[in-house]
N, C-alpha and C positions, 0 to 999 in steps of 0.2 A: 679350261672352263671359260666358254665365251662370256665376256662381262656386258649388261643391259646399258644403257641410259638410262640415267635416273631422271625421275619426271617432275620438272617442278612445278607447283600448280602458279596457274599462269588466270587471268584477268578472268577470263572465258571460261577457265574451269571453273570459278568461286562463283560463277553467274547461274553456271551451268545447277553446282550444286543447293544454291540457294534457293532456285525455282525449285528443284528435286524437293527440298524439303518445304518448301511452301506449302508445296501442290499435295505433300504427305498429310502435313497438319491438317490440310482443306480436307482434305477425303476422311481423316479422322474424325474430325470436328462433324463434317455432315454424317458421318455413321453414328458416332455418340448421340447427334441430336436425333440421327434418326431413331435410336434406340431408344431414347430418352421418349420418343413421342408414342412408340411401339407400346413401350413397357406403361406409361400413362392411360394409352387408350386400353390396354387389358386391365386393369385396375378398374377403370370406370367401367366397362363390361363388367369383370367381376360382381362390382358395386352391385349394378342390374340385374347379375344371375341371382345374388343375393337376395337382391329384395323380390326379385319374383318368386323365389323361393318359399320368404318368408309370406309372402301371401297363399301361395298355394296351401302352404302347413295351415294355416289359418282358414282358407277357404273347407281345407279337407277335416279340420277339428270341427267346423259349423255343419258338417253334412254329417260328420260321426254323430254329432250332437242331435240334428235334425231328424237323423234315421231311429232315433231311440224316443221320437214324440210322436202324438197323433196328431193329425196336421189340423184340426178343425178345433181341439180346443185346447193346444198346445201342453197337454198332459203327458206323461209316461205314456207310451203302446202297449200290448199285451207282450210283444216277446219282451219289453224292458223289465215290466215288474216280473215277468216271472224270474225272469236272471237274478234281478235284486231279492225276490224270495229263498231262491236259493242259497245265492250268497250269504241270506239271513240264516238259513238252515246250515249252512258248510261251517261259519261262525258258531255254533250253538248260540245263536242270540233269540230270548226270549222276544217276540213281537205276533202280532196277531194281523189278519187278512179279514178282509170289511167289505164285502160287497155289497154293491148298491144297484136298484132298477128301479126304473121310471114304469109307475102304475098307469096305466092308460096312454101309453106313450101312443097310441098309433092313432089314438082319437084327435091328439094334435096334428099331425101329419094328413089325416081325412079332412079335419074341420078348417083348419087354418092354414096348410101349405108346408111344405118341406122348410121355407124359409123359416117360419116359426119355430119348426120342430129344430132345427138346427140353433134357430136363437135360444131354446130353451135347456139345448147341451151345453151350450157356454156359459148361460148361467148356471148350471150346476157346477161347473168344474170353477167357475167364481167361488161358489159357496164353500165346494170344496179347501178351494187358498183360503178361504177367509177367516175357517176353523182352523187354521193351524198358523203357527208365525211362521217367519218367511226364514228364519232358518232354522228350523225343522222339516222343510220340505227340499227332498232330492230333487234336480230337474225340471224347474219351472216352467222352461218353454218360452215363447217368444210374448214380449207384451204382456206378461201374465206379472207384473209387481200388485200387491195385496191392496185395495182402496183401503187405507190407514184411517180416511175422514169420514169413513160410514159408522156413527155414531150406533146403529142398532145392531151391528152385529157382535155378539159374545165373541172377546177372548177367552183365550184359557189362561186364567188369572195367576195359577206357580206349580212349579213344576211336581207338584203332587197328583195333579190333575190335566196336565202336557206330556205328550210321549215327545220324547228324546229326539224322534228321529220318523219321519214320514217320507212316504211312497207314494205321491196322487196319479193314478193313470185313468183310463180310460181303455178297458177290456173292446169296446167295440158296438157298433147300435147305440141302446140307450143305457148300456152296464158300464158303470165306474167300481172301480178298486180303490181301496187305502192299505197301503203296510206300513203297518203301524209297530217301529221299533219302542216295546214299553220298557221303561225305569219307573215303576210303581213305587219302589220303596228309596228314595234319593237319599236318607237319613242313613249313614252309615252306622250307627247306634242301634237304633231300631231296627236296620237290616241285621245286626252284628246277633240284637237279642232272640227276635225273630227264627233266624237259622239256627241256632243253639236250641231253641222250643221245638220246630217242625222240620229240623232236618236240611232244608231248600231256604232261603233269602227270598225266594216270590213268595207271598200272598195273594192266592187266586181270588179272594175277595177284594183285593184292590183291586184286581186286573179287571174284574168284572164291575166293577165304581168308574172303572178308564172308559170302559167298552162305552158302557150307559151314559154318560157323560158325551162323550163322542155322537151317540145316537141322537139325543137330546139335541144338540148342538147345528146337528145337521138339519133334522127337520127343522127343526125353530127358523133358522136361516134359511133353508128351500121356501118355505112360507111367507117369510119378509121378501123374497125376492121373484117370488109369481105374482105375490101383490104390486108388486114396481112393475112387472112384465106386464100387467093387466091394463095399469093405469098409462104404459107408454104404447098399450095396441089402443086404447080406445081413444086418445089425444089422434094416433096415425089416422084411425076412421070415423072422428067426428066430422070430417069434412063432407065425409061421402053417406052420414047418415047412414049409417050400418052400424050394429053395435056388434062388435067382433071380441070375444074372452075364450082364454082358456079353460079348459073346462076341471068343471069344480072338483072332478075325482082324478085329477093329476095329483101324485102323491109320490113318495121316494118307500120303496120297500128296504129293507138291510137286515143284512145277516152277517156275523163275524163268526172265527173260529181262534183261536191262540195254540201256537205253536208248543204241542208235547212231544216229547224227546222219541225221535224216531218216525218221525210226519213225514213223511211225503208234503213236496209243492201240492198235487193233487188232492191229497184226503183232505190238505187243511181247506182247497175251493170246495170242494164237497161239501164238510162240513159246514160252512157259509155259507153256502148254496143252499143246503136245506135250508137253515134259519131264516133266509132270505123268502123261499118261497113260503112260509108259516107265516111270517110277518103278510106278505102279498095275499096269502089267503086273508088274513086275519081281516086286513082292510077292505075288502072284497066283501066279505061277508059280515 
């Protein structure tokens, strides 16, 4: 067996290997930091994927939100409250469908201009908020908080005479809706004795005390606020020496029906619909 020379490390080789591992650390060290700077900048990307994220979710909840208003006086649409009636039907929850129409509405539109006619949807869907407190209404819509400091308009003073739970849309034209989810009987006592007497816990003569109450409420307030509507066209056209008014048979017609067990969304607008055109005749003639 031929024997090697043994190698002994000599000046040059420890020079040799010390550069070797310098230059190792080096390349380590610049991969580490470069890693370190890799893994930093994906973090802060992340960060950014993140928050755009959470903005789109938010931009996408505000257009979910927006696509279930009318866009001129920030109410329910017609396909919302009909979902929401449903919903009210799928629940067996007792509440009742209020329809409303502007009597003479086209007289405003000939005499005074579409602007007008459009300013006098908004006060209605005002009057609307103003009858109900602000939570008891589903779906407000943009800019629409309740004026608190208007002294003449009726609250509904306690929950005997407050439905639980409101619907304010706007069907379309000059037709507004309310669903109106009723708790007529709040008093569990009286509900308890009540149902023991006639079988059911509603009292359809409360329900019809709510309705009447509601009707009451609405015109009084349409009226308080055609008179403010009248008084702010005529300040606009005192300049120009014109006297410019709404005209005196603008009026709110209404009809409701209350929700009996096995309604149709449909029978119950029916039903409304009739009452609505009775009352419209009634004013009429």
């Amino acid at each position: 067996m031929e024997q090697k020379d043994f190698l002994f490390p000599t000046a040059s080789n420890n020079v040799y290997m010390n550069n070797y591992e310098n230059n190792f650390n080096l390349s380590f060290l610049k991969i580490e930091r470069g890693l370190s700077e890799e893994n930093a900048s994906l973090k802060e990307e992340n960060a950014s994927l993140k928050e755009e994220n959470t903005k789109l979710k938010i931009i996408n909840a505000e257009l979910e939100r927006l696509a279930t208003l009318d866009g001129l006086t920030g109410l329910s649409n017609y396909s919302e409250i009909i979902k929401q009636a449903e919903n009210f039907i799928a629940e067996s929850k007792t509440f009742a469908v209020v329809v409303i129409d502007v009597n003479n509405f086209k007289k405003v539109n000939d005499t005074l201009g579409h602007v007008e006619g459009d300013r006098l949807l908004t006060e209605i869907a005002s009057v609307l908020k103003k009858c109900f407190r602000e939570n008891d209404v589903v779906g407000y819509g943009l800019n629409n908080t309740p004026d608190k400091s208007d002294n003449d308009v009726v609250e509904f003073s306690n929950s005997n005479d407050i439905p639980n739970k409101t619907v304010l849309g706007r069907q379309g034209g000059d037709e507004f809706c309310i669903l109106v989810l009723l708790d007529p009987r709040p008093d569990k006592e009286n509900t308890k004795n009540y149902q023991e007497e006639n079988g059911t816990e509603i009292d359809p003569t409360k329900l019809t005390d709510v309705m009447n109450n509601i009707y009451e409420r609405l015109n009084s307030n349409f009226l308080i606020s055609l008179e403010s509507l009248n008084e702010s066209l005529e300040k606009e056209h005192e300049l120009k020496h014109e006297l410019k008014k709404y005209p005196e048979d603008v009026s709110l017609a209404i009809g409701y029906s209350i929700y009996n067990q096995g309604d149709t969304v449909d029978e119950m607008f029916e039903r409304a619909d009739d009452l609505m055109y009775k009352d419209k005749h009634k004013r009429k003639s």
